[in-house]
C-alpha positions in Angstrom: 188.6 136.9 229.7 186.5 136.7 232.7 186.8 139.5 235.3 184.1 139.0 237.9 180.8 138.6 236.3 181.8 140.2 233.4 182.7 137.8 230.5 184.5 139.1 227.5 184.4 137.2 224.2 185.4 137.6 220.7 183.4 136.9 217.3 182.8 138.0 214.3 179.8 138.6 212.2 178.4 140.8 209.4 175.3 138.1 209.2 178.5 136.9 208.3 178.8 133.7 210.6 182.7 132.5 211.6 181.6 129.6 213.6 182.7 131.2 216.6 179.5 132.1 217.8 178.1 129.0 219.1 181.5 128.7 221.5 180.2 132.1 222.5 176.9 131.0 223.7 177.8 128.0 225.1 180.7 129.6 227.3 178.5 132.0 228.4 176.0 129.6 229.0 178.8 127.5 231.7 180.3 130.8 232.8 177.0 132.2 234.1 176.0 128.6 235.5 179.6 128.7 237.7 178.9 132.0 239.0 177.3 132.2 242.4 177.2 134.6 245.2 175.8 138.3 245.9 178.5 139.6 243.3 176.8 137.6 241.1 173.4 138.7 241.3 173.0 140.7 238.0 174.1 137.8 236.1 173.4 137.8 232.1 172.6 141.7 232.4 176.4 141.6 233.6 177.4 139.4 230.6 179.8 141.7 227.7 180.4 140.0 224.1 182.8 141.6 222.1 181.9 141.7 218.6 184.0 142.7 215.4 181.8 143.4 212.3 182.7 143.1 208.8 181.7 145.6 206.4 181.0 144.1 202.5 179.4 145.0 199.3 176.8 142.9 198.4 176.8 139.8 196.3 180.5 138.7 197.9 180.0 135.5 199.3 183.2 134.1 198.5 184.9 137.3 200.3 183.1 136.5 203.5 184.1 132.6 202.9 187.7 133.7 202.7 187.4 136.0 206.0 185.2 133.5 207.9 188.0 130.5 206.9 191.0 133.2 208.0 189.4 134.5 211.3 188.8 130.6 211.9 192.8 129.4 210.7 194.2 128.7 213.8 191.7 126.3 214.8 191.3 123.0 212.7 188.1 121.8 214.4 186.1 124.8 213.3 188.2 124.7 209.5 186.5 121.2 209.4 183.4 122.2 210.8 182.9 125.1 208.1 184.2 123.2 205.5 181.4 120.8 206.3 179.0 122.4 204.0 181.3 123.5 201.1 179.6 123.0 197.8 182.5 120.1 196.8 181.8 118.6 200.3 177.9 118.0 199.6 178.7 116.8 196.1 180.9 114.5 197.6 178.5 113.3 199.9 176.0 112.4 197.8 178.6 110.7 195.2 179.9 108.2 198.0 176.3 107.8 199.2 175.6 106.5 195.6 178.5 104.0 195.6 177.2 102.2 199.1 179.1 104.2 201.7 178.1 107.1 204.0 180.4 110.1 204.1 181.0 111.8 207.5 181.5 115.3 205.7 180.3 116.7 209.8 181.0 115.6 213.3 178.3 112.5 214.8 178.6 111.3 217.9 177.3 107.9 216.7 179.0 104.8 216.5 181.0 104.0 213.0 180.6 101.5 210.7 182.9 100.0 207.8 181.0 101.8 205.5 180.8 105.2 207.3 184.3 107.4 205.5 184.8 110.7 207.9 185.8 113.7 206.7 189.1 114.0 208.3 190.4 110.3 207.9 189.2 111.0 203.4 191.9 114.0 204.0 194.9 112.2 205.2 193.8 109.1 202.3 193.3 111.1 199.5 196.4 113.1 200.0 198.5 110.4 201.0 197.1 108.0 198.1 196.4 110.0 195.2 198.5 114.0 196.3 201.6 111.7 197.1 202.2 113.5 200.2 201.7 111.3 202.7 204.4 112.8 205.1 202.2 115.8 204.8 199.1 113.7 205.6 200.1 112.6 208.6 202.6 115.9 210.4 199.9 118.6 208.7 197.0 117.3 209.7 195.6 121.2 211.4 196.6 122.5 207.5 194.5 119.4 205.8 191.1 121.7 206.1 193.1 125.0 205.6 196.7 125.2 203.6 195.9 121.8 201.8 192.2 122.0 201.4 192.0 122.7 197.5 195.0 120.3 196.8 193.2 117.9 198.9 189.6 118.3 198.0 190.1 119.3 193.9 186.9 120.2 191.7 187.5 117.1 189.6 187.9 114.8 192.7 185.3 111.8 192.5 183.4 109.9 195.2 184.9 106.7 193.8 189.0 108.2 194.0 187.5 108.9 197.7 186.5 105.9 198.5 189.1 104.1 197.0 192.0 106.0 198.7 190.3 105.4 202.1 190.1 101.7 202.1 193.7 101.4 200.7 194.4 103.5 203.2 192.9 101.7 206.3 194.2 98.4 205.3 197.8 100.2 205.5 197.1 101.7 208.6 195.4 98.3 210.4 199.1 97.1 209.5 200.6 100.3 211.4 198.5 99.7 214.3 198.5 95.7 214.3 201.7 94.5 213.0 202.6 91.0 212.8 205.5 89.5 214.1 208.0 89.6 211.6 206.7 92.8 210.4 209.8 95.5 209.8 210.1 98.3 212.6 209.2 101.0 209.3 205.8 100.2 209.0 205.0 101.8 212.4 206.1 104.9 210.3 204.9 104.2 206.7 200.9 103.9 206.7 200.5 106.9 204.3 203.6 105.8 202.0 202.5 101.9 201.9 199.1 103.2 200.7 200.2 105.8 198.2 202.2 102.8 196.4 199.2 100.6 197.1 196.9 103.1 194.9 200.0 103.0 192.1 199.3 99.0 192.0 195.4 99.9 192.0 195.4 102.1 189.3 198.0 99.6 187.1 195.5 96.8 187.8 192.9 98.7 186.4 194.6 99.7 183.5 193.9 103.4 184.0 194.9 107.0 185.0 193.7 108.5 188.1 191.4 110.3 186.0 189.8 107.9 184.9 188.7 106.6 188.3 185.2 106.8 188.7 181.4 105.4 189.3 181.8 103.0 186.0 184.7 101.0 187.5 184.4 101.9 191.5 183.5 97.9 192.0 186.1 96.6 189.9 188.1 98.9 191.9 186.9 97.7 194.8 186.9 94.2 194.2 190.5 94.2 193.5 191.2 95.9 196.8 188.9 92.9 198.8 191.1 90.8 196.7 194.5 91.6 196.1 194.7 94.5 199.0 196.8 92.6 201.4 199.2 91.5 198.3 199.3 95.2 197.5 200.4 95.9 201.1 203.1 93.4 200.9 204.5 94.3 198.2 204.3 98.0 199.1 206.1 97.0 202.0 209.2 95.6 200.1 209.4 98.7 197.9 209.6 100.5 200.8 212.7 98.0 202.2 214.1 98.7 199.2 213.8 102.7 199.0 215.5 102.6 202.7 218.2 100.5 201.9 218.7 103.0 198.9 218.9 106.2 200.8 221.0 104.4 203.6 223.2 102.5 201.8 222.1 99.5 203.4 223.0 100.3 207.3 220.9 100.0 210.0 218.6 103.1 210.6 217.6 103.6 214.5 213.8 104.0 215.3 214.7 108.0 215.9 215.9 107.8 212.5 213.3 106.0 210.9 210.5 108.5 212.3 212.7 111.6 210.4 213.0 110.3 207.9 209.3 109.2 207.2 208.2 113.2 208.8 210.5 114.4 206.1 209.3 112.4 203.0 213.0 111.8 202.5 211.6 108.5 200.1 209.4 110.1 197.9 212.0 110.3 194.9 212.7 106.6 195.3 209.3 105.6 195.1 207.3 107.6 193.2 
C-alpha cells in the first residue's frame, strides 16, 4: 500500500527466502522512480518494508520448504518459480538433457525450439497422459505447481515418461488448435483426453507398463510416436466419439455442453 512516499510491502524471511523478495525490490525500485516533487524529497530514507520472520530450529529445511511453498500458494508464478530448483526438478533436467531435449524447469525469455519441453506445458502432459486427469490438467492449472505437484512430479517419474507425455501431448493439442475440416466440434475440448488414450496405444505398442518406460526404450518410444502418432490421434479421436455417444445416448450435445462435460471429466469411466 502506497501512502505518499511511504511504500508498505509484505515478505517473509528467516534467511528463509519466499520468493517475494525480489517483487519487493523491484516495486520499490518503480515506486521511488514515479515519485517526484518536494514531498518526495527524502525518497528511499522514506521507503517502509514490512517483514514477517520465521522462527525455526536448526536442520529443518523441509519446514521452511513447506512455509515458503504456503506463504507463496496463491500465486502459481512464484509456485513454479520455487519449484524450479526442487531436487526432482534438477534430476529431471539432466535426465531429459541426456535423451536430446532441453527442459525449461525456469522461466527464459528466449525463443523455443521443438526440443526445448517447459516446465509448465510437462505439467499439464504428464498429468493428462500418464495421471489420467486431463480435465484437471487443463481447469487446475494454478494447483499443477501446488495441490498436484507430488502427483504430478512423483519420485519415480523418468525423463523419458516426460518426454514422452509432452510430444503426445502437443500432437493432440496442434489438433485442438488446427483442426481440419471434418474434424468433430469435441476436439476443441479434448487435447488432454485424446493424449491420455494416445499414451494407452504407446505403452501397448511397446509392450510395457508405465514403469517400465525409460532411457533403454525412450527411441523406440519415440519413433513410434514420429511414426504412428497421427494414427494414434485418430483413433483416440473415435474412442472419444464413441465414449460421447455412450454417455449421451447418441443425441446431439451443444458446444456449451460439450465444454462441461470435458471440465468435468464426465468420460473418464468410458475410457480408461
Amino acid at each position: 500500500m502506497i501512502d505518499g512516499s511511504r511504500l508498505r510491502m509484505e515478505s517473509s524471511s528467516k534467511t528463509l527466502s519466499t520468493g517475494r523478495i525480489p517483487q519487493t525490490s523491484k516495486t520499490i525500485q518503480s515506486t521511488l522512480a514515479e515519485l517526484s516533487g518536494p514531498e518526495h524529497a527524502q525518497g528511499l530514507g522514506a521507503a517502509f518494508v514490512l517483514v514477517r520472520l520465521y522462527q525455526v530450529p536448526r536442520d529443518s529445511s523441509s519446514f521452511v520448504q513447506t512455509i515458503t511453498y504456503a506463504t507463496n500458494s496463491q500465486n502459481p508464478v512464484d509456485l513454479k518459480d520455487l519449484r524450479s530448483n526442487d531436487e526432482r526438478q534438477r534430476q529431471l533436467e539432466i535426465s531429459v538433457k541426456n535423451l536430446g531435449y532441453e527442459y525449461r524447469r525456469q522461466r527464459s525469455e528466449g525463443t523455443l525450439t521443438a526440443k526445448d519441453i517447459t516446465v509448465g506445458v510437462a505439467a499439464e502432459a504428464v498429468l493428462s497422459v500418464w495421471r489420467q486427469q486431463p480435465q484437471v490438467a487443463k481447469f487446475r492449472v494454478k494447483d499443477h505447481f501446488g495441490k498436484f505437484y507430488d502427483q504430478i512430479f512423483t519420485r519415480d517419474l523418468s525423463g523419458a515418461q516426460l518426454v514422452s507425455a509432452v510430444l503426445l501431448f502437443r500432437i493432440a493439442e496442434n489438433r485442438r488448435r488446427r483442426p481440419p475440416p471434418g474434424t468433430p466440434d469435441f476436439v476443441r475440448y479434448a487435447a488432454g483426453f485424446l493424449a491420455m488414450i494416445m499414451g494407452m496405444y504407446l505403452l501397448a505398442d511397446l509392450g510395457v507398463e508405465l514403469d517400465h518406460l525409460d532411457h533403454r526404450n525412450f527411441e523406440q518410444a519415440r519413433q513410434l510416436i514420429d511414426t504412428k502418432g497421427e494414427a494414434y490421434l485418430a483413433r483416440a479421436v473415435v474412442a472419444v466419439g464413441n465414449a460421447l455417444k455412450k454417455l449421451y445416448g447418441g443425441q446431439p450435445v451443444s458446444l456449451q455442453r460439450l465444454a462441461a462435460t470435458f471440465r468435468r471429466g464426465d468420460l473418464l469411466e468410458y475410457l480408461r
